[in-house]
C-alpha positions in Angstrom: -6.5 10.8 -0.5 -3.5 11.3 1.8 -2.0 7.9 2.8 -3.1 6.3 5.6 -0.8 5.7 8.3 -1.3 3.5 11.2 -0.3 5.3 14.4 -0.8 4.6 18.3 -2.8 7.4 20.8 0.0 9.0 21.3 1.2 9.3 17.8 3.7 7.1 17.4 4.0 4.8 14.5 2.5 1.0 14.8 4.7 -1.2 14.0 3.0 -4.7 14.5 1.7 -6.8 12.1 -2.3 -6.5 10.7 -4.4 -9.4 10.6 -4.4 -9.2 7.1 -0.7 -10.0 7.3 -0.6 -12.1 10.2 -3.3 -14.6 7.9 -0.9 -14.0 5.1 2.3 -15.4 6.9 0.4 -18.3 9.5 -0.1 -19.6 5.0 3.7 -19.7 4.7 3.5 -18.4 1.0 6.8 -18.3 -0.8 8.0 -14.5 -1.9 7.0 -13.1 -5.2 9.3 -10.7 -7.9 8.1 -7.6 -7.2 5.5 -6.0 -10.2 7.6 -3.2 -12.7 7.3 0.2 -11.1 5.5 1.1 -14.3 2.7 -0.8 -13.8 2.2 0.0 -10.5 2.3 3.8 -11.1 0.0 3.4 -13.9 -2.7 1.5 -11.2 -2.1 3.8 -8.7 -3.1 6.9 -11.0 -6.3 5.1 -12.0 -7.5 4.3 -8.6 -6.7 8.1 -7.9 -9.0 8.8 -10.7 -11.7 6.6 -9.7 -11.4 7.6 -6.1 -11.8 11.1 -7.0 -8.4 12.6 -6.2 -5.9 15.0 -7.9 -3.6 12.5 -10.0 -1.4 15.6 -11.1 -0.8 15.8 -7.2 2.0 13.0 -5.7 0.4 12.5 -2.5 -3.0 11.4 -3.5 -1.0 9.5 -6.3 1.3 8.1 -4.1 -1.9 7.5 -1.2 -2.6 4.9 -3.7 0.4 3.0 -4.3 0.0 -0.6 -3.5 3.0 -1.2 -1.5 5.0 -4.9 -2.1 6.7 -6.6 0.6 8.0 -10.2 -0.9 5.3 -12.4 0.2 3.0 -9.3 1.2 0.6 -7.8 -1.8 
């Protein structure tokens, strides 16, 4: 439940675009207003739920967090 982080070999961070992201700029989508913090707390605990994690414990709470970057969802 511990988010997952992208990391080279040797441990470093990656820090170069996913497909997933790539696909989502090569659209040239216009940013968005990010969602209330609220709401996006309130998902995250329920997807902990479902997933089977500890929702009383911030890291598998926060594991879950889906993370907005303007155009990026």
């Amino acid at each position: 439940m511990e988010p997952l982080i992208r990391k080279k070999i040797n441990g470093q961070l990656v820090m170069t675009d996913t497909l997933e992201a790539r696909t989502i700029k090569a659209k040239d989508v216009q940013w968005m207003p990010a969602r209330e913090a609220v709401i996006v707390k309130d998902e995250a605990v329920e997807l902990c739920k479902q997933s089977g994690g500890d929702f009383k414990n911030q890291k598998h709470v926060i594991g879950c967090f889906k993370i907005e970057f303007g155009q990026f969802r």
